[in-house]
N, C-alpha and C positions, 0 to 999 in steps of 0.2 A: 723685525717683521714676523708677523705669526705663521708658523709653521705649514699652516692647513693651505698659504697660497701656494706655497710651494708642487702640489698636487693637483692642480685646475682639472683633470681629465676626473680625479675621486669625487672632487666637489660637486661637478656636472651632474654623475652619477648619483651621488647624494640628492640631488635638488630633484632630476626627475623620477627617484624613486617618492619623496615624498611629494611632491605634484601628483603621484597617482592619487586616487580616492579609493579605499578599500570598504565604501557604503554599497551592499548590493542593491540599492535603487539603480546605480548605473549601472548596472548588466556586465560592468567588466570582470568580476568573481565570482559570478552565478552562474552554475555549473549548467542550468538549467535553462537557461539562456545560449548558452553555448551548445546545446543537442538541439536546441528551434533552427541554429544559424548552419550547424552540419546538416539536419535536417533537409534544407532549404536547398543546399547545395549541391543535392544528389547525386552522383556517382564521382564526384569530386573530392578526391585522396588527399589529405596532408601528413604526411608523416612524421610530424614534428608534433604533431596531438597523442599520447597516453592515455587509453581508455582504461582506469583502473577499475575493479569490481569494488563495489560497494552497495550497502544494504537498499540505494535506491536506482542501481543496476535494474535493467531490465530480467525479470525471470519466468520463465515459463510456469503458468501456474490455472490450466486448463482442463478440467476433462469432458471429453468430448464423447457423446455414445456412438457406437459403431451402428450404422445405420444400411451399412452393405455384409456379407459375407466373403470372409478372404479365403484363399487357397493356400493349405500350406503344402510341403512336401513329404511325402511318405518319411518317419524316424528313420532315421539311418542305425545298425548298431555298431557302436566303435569300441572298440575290443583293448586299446590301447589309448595312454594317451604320455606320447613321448618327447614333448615340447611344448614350452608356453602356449595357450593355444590354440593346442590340438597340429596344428601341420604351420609350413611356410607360407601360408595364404591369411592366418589365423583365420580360418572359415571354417568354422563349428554346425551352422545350421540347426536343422531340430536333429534330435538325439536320441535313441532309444533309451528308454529309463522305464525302469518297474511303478512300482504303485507307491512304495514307499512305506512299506508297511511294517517292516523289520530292520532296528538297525542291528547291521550285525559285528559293529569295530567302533569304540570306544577306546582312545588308546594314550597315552602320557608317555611320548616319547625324550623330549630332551629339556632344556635348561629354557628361560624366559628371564634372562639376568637384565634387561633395558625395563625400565617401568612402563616406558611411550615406544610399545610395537611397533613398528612401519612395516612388515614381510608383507611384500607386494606378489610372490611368487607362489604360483601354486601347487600339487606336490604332482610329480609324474608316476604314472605307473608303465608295466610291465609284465609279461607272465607271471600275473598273479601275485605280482612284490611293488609295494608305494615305496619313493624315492621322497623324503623330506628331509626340514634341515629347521634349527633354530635361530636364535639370532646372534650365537657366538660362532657360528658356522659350522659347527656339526651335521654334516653328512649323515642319513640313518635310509638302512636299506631293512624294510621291513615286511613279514607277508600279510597277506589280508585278514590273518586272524590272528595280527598284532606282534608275534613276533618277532623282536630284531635282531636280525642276521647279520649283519656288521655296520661300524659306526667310526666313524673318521672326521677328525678336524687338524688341517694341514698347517695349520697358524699359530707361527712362534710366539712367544712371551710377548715381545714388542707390541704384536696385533692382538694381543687376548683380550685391553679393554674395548675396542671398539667395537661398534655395530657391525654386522655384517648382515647387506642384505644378499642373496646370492640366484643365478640364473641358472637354468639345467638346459641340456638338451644330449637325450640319447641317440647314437648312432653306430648302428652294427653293435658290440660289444662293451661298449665306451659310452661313461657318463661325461661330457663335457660340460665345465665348471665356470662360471665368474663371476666377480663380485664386484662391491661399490667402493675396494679400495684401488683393484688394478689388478689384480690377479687373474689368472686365467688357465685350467689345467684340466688333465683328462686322467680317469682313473677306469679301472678296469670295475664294471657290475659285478664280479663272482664275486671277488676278496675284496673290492675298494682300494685296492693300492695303485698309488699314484701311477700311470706313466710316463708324465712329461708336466712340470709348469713351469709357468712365466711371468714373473711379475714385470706387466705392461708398463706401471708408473703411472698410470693417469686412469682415474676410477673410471667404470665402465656405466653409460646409463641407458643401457637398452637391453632390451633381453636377447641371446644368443641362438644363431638359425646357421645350420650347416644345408648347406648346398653343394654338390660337384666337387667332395669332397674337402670344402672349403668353409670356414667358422667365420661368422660376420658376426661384427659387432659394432655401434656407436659409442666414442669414448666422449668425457665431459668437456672436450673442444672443439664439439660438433665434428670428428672426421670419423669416416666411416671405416674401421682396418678390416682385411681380409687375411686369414691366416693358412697354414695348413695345418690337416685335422693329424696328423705324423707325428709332428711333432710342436706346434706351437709357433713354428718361423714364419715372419711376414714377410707376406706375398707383395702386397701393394694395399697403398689406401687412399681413402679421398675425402680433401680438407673444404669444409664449406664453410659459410658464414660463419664469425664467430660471434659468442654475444661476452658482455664485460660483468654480468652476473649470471653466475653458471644456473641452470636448470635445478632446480629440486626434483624434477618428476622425472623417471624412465620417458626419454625419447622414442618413440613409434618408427616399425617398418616391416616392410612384409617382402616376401619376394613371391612371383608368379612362374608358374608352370613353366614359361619358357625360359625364364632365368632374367627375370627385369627387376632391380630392386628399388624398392619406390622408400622413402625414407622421409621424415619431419626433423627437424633439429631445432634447438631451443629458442633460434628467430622468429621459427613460423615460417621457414624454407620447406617447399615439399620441392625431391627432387625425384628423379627417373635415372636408375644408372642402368647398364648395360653390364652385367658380371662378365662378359666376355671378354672387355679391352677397359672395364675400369671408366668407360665415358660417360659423362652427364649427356643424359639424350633431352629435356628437357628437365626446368623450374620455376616454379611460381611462389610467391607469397599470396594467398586469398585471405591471409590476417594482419596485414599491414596496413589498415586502419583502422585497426584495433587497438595496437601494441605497437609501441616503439622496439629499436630490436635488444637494446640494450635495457633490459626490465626482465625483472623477475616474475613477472605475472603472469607469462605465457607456461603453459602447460598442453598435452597434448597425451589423447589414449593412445593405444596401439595401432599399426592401418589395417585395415581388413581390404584385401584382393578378392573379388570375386565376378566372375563376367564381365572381364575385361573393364570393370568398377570399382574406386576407391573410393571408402568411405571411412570416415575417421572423426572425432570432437576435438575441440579446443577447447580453451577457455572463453570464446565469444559464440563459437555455432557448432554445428553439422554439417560438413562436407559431403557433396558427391560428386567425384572429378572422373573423367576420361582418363583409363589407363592409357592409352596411344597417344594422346596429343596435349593433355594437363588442360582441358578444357573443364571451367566448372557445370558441371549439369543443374545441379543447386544448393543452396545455401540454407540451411534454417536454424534459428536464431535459441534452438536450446542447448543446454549444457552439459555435458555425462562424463564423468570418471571412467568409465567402462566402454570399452570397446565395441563397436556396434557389431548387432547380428543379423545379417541379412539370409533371409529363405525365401523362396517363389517371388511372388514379386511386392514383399515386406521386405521393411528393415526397421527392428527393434531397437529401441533405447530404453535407457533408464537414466532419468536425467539428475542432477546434480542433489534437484531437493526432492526427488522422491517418486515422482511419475513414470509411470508404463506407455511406453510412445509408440504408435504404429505408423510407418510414414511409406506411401506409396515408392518405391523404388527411383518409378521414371521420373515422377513429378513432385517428389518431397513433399506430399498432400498430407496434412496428418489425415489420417482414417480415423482414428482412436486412440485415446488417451485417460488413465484412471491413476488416481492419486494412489500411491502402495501403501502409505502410512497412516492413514483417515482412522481406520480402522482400530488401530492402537490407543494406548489412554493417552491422553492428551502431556501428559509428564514426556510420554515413550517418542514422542514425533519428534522430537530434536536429536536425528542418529545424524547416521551417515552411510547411504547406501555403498557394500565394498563387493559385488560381484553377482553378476545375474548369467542365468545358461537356459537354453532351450532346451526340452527333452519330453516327447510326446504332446508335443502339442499344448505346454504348458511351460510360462518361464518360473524361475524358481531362482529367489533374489535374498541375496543375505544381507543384514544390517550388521556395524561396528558396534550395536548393542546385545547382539547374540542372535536374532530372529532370522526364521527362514519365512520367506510369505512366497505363495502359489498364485499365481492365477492365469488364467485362459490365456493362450496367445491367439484363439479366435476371435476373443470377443474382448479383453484386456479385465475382463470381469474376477473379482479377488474371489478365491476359493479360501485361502486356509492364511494360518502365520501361528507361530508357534516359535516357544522360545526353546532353543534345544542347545544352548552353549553361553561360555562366554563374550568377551568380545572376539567377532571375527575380521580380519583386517583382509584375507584372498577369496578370491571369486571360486566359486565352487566348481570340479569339474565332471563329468559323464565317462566310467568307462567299463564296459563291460555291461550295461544295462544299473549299476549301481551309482549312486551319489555320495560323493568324497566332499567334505571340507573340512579345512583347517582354519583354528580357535586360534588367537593371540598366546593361550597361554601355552601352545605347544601340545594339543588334543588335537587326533584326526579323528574324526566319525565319517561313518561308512550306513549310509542307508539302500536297503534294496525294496 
């Protein structure tokens, strides 16, 4: 008897895989066929559909003239900036910033031993001293006219080939430390020597925010641990969805004045906890019919908290949700690496390929919209936007090809671009009235 009867259940299998037709005249492999039929079906969810990006993805590719006059808010001057950031809200706003007419810190601080950079983090300051790091994990405390005052890398022989990308956050005396292998410790600002670490064992993919005396962090099994700032012992944590391909990107979360941590993890779960008792007060998915949860393809910026409003990107939209109840306010359908910046009643983007986006707060209304990279020679427009900051009334946006470009946050109209480095891979920051960014090759420039 031949062997194949043996397996009647494969046969079957066999028979109506080849009874399908894979001719797209039938509309059963045409992709395009398939967005008529979701389409069609309007607010009707399947989760069993993967919306992957691809080059005939939908992508925002508009510019719109601003046809009203907006309000922004008086600069504020922030004197410090001592967390991813700027504070536990990530809410930056516009910035006091000079004219820019002098740079005055040109500096070549550490090693650049990976060929393909990834440092997502940007450098902190301080009385007057930048807090950077490379990508073997060197530590460098340095002042603003470049000299460095000590330099520290805590990582044995074992960890010396790997990457290290690494997270800051100062409080009181104490630089607290983590990175993307699991690590996590705190060193004293004067000398840099160690106080207390802890290798967690499971790489960290969020950047780190002390609260109430307490270190939060999201580790790459989506749970959220809380530590103490003492010595490094955990307190308590909270485990959420997990997905079966880990996130590449830093996971997003912010905490609010009152002490509410609002958090995204690599499913596309945004949750609401309660830092007091550790409770889920609510959670929603608003990208579960985008992404399945088990897919690499989700990614997500930072959240930004602000009036009692959350506002954050994915890989499919722009969010604006109800801090108190997770209700969405609205949804718009473009892309950003970069964490949005809301002032008065703006909230700026910088989308995936290149556009300066102004979107009504209450109504997600674009007001205006201008292409960043038009401008550039036509070779130049294939970057990749890595960091934009508000600062008198003007954002000021860096490309992975070295370029800083200026233009109005009134009116999104381009004033200047200028090549002043190599590749940059961090978002530039504001402190003291001056503009700090860091170059791939391990250069910080300081303009005032």
């Amino acid at each position: 008897m031949n062997n194949y009867y043996k397996y009647p259940i494969l046969l079957l299998l066999i028979s109506l895989f080849l009874g399908c037709s894979f001719d797209k005249k039938t509309g059963i492999w045409d992709g395009d066929e398939k967005r008529k039929i979701l389409a069609k079906s309007g607010k009707q969810k399947n989760k069993n559909i993967v919306k992957i990006y691809s080059s005939d993805e939908e992508i925002y590719e508009e510019e719109i003239i601003a046809t009203k006059s907006i309000i922004l808010t008086k600069p504020k001057k922030n004197l410090f900036w001592k967390s991813s950031n700027l504070n536990l809200q990530n809410h930056t706003g516009n910035l006091y910033l000079g004219e820019l007419n002098n740079r005055f810190l040109k500096k070549k601080f550490g090693k650049n031993k990976f060929s393909i950079s990834k440092i997502l983090s940007s450098p902190l300051t301080y009385n007057d001293n930048i807090i950077l790091f490379d990508d073997l994990g060197t530590i460098f405390k340095m002042s603003l006219k470049g000299k460095i005052k000590w330099k520290k890398n805590i990582y044995k022989k074992v960890y010396k080939k790997i990457y290290k990308n690494l997270t800051f956050f100062i409080f009181g005396n104490q630089l607290y430390v983590a990175d993307n292998i699991g690590m996590i410790y705190s060193m004293n600002l004067d000398d840099g020597n160690v106080t207390w670490i802890k290798n967690h064992g499971i790489p960290i993919k969020s950047n780190i925010k002390i609260f109430d005396n307490k270190i939060y962090f999201i580790n790459q099994e989506n749970t959220l641990v809380c530590l103490d700032t003492k010595d490094g012992s955990k307190i308590w944590d909270v485990r959420t969805t997990t997905s079966f391909i880990k996130s590449q990107n830093l996971l997003g979360f912010a905490i609010s004045k009152e002490g509410k941590l609002v958090m995204v993890n690599s499913s596309g779960d945004l949750l609401k906890i309660d830092l007091g008792s550790g409770g889920i007060e609510w959670s929603l998915n608003p990208t579960s019919f985008y992404f399945a949860q088990d897919t690499d393809f989700f990614s997500t910026t930072d959240i930004l908290i602000n009036k009692n409003e959350i506002f954050y990107s994915t890989s499919s939209s722009t969010f604006s949700i109800n801090l108190f109840n997770g209700y969405v306010n609205w949804e718009k359908k473009i892309v950003s690496k970069m964490i949005p910046i809301a002032d008065g009643n703006n909230v700026f983007l910088v989308s995936k390929n290149g556009y300066f986006v102004n979107l009504d707060r209450v109504s997600g209304e674009v007001i205006w919209s201008t292409n960043l990279l038009k401008n550039l020679k036509e070779n130049k427009r294939n970057t990749e936007i890595t960091g934009f900051i508000l600062g008198n009334n003007r954002i000021y946006v860096t490309t992975l090809s070295g370029y800083l470009i200026s233009a109005s946050a009134n009116s999104g109209k381009l004033e200047n671009f200028i090549k002043i480095g190599d590749n940059i891979t961090t978002s530039p920051i504001i402190s003291n009235g001056a503009l700090f960014i860091l170059t791939e090759d391990s250069k910080i420039l300081g303009f005032s």
